[in-house]
C-alpha positions in Angstrom: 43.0 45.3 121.6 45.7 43.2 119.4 42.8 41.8 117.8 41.0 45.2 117.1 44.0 46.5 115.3 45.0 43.3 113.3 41.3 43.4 111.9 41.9 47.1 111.5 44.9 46.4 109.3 43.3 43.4 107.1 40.5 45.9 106.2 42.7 48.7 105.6 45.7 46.5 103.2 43.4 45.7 100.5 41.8 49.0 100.4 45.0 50.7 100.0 46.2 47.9 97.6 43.2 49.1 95.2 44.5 52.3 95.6 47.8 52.1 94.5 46.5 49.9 91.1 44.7 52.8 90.3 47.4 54.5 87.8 45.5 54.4 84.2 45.1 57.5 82.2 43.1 60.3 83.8 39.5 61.6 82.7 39.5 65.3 82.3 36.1 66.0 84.0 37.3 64.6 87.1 41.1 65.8 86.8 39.7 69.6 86.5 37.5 69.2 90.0 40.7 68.1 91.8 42.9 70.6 90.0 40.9 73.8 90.8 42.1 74.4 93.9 45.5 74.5 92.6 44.8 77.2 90.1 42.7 80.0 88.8 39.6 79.9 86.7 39.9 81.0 83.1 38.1 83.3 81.7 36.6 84.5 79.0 39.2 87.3 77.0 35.6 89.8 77.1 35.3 89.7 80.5 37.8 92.2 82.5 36.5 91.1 85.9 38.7 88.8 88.1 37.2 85.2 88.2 39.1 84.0 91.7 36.4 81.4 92.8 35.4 78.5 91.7 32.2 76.9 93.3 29.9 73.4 92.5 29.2 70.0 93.5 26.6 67.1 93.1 23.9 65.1 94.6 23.5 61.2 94.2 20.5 59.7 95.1 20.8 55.7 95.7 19.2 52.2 96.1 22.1 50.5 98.3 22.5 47.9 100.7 24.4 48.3 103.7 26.9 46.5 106.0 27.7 47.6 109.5 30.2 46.5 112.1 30.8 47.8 115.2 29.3 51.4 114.1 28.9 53.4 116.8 26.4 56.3 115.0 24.0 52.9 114.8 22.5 50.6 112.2 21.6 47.0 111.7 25.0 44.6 110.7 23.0 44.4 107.2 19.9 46.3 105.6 18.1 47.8 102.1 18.7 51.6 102.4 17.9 54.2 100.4 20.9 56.9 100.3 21.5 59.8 99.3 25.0 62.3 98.9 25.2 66.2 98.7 28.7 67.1 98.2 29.5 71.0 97.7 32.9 72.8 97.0 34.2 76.4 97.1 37.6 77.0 95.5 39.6 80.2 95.6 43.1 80.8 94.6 44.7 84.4 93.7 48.5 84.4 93.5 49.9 82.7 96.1 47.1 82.6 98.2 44.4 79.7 98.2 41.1 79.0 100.0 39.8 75.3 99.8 36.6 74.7 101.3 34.3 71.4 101.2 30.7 70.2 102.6 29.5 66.4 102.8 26.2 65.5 103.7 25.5 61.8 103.6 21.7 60.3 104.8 20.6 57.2 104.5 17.0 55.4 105.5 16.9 51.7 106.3 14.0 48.9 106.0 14.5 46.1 108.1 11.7 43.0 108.4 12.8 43.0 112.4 12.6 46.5 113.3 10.5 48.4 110.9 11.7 51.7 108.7 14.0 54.3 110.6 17.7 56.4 109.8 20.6 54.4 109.2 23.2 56.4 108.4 23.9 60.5 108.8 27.2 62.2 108.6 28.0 65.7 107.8 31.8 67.0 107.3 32.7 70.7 106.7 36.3 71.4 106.1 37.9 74.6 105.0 42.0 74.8 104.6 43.8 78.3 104.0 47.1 77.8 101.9 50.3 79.7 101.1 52.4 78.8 98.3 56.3 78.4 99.5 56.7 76.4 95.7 54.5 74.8 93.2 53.8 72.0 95.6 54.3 72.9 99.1 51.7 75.3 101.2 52.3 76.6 104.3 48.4 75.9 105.8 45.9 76.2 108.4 42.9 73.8 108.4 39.2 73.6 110.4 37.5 70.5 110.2 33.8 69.8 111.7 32.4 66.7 111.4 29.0 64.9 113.6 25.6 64.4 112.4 21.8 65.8 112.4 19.7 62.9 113.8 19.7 60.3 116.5 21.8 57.1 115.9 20.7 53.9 118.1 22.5 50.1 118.3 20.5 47.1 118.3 21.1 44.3 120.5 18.4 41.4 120.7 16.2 43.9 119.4 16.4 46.6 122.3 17.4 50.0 120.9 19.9 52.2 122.7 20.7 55.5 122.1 24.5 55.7 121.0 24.6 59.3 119.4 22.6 62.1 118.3 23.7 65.8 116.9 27.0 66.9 117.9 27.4 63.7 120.4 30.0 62.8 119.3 31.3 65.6 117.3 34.8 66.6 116.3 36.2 70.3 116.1 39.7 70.2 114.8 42.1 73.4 114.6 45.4 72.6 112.6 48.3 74.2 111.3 51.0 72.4 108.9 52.4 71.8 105.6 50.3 70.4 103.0 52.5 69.0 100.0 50.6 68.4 96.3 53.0 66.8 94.7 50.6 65.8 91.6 47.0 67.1 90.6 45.6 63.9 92.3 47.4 63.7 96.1 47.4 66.0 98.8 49.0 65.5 101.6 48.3 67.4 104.9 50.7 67.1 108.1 50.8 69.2 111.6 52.9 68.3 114.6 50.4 70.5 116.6 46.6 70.2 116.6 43.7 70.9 118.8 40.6 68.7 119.1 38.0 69.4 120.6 35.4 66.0 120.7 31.7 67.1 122.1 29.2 65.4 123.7 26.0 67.8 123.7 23.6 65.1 124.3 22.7 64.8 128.4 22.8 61.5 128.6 25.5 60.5 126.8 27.6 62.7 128.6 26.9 61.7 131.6 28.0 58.2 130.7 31.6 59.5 129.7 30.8 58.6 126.2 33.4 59.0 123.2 35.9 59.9 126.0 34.4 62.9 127.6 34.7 62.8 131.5 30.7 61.7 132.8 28.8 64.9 133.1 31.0 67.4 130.9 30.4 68.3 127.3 33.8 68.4 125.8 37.1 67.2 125.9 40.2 68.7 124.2 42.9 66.8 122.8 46.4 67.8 121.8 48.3 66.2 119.4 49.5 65.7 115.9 47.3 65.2 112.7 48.0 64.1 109.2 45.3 63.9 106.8 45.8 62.5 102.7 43.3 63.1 100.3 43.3 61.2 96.7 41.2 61.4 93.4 41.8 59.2 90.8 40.4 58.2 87.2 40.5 54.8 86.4 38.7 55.1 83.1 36.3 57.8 81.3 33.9 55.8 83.9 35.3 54.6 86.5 36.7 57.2 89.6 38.0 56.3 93.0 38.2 59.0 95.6 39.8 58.3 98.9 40.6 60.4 102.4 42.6 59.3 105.4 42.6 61.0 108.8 45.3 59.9 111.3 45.4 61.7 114.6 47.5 60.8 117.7 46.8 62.3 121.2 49.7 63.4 123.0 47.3 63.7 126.1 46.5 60.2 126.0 48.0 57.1 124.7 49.7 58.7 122.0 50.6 55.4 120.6 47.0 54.4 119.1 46.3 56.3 116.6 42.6 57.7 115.9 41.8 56.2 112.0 38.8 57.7 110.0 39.4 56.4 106.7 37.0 57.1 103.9 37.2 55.2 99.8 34.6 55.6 97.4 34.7 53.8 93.8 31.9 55.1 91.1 30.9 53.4 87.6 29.1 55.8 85.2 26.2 53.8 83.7 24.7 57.1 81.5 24.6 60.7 81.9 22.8 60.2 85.3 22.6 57.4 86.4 26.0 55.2 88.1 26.8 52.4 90.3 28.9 52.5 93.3 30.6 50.8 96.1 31.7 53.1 99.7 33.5 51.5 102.2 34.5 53.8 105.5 36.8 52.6 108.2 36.6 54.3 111.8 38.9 53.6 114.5 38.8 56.3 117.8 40.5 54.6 121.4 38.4 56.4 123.2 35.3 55.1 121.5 34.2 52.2 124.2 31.2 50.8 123.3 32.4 46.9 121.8 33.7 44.1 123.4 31.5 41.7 125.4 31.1 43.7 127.9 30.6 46.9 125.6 33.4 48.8 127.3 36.6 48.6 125.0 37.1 50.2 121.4 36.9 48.7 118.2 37.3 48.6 114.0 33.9 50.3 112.9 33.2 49.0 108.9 30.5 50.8 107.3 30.6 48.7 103.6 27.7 50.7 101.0 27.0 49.2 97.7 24.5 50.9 95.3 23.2 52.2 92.2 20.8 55.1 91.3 20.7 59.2 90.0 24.1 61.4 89.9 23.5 64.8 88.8 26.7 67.6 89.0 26.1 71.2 89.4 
């Protein structure tokens, strides 16, 4: 376990360390994505219609090559993938009132010489937060975040393949209420003292292993505790952006001392109009996630490290 978390913490150092160097001068296409939840749309002095929402996204399709440690949704520790990112946003924001809402959808196939061609990596994470302005930077909020994945994820071990997730197993339903403070156009800060979880295990057999903490036959376990998520967007230079998210949940239930980490950091270089390189690296860390160790029954640091270049198109 004190092994676990120091590796947890010489991962996490240097990515937050990149983090905090990123303070040069801010491009204007990326500033106004981050900034339109924080304001209305403008429009046009011919139009008399109220322009509350603001809605877009983009897709990135990418050569990459992956590096996996301890990942539970399955994967080789290294492989050629080919990647690709749909990321969607829904803004709204009228008076005081504000409606933030956000879909990721990351897939990834793999080829491996050992094993042949199959999915590497699939995530999906919908997240919708309601805000009420007490100032210009602090929002009373409530917040619903769903996150899991389509497919079937497998671990390798001297090449036999075992089954260690699948759609909704795990998956994570979070309720929260809390402040959320914006103290500049690029940080928001989320905190609740009191949030549900609900993690699900839908898949039979999984289940009835007791795995990602569910007791052995049941579908679902819920957690009470408190949650803090931090979200950050930052411009480097006209082409280089970092975006970075943080989730830190502690369950009163249950050892309320280790702290669930899903940490997220991507950094992207524009090469043209459509075409960029970039580098994603997530770190996962859930005590109730028991499949490492020798004996595969004791959590771990989960690395998923992504480097790649290929298509970006916004919408």
């Amino acid at each position: 376990m004190k092994a676990n978390l120091l590796r947890m913490k010489k991962l996490i150092l240097p990515v937050l360390l990149l983090l905090s160097l990123f303070t040069a001068a801010q491009d204007q296409a990326v500033k106004s994505l981050q900034s339109e939840s924080g304001k209305s749309v403008k429009k046009d002095v011919t139009d008399t219609s109220k322009k509350n929402w603001k809605k877009g996204g983009l897709y990135s399709l990418n050569i990459a090559q992956a590096s996996l440690s301890n990942w539970a949704a399955g994967g080789d520790d290294f492989s050629l993938a080919v990647n690709s990112l749909l990321s969607l946003y829904a803004f709204y924001q009228k008076d005081k009132h504000s409606w933030d809402n956000t879909f990721d959808f990351n897939l990834g196939y793999v080829n491996t010489t050992s094993l042949g061609s199959r999915k590497n990596d699939d995530r999906f994470d919908l997240l919708s937060k309601y805000g009420y302005a007490l100032n210009s930077k602090l929002n009373v909020a409530g917040l619903v975040n769903l996150r899991s994945q389509f497919f079937k994820g497998y671990t390798y071990s001297d090449n036999i393949r075992t089954l260690s997730s699948n759609f909704m197993a795990p998956g994570y339903l979070l309720l929260s209420a809390g402040l959320d403070y914006k103290p500049n156009k690029e940080l928001s800060i989320y905190v609740s003292p009191l949030t549900a979880r609900w993690v699900i295990v839908q898949d039979t057999a999984l289940s009835n292993k007791g795995a990602y903490g569910v007791t052995p036959g049941k579908n679902s376990n819920l957690e009470i505790g408190a949650f803090a998520t931090i979200n950050y967007l930052k411009e480097i230079s006209k082409q280089i952006t970092y975006k970075g998210r943080i989730d830190l949940f502690s369950n009163y239930r249950r050892n309320p001392q280790n702290v669930d980490v899903f940490m997220s950091n991507i950094l992207n270089v524009k090469l043209s109009k459509v075409l960029s390189a970039n580098w994603g690296v997530d770190l996962i860390y859930d005590d109730d996630v028991r499949l490492f160790g020798v004996n595969k029954n004791r959590p771990g640091l989960q690395v998923k490290s992504l480097v790649g270049i290929g298509l970006l198109v916004k919408f």
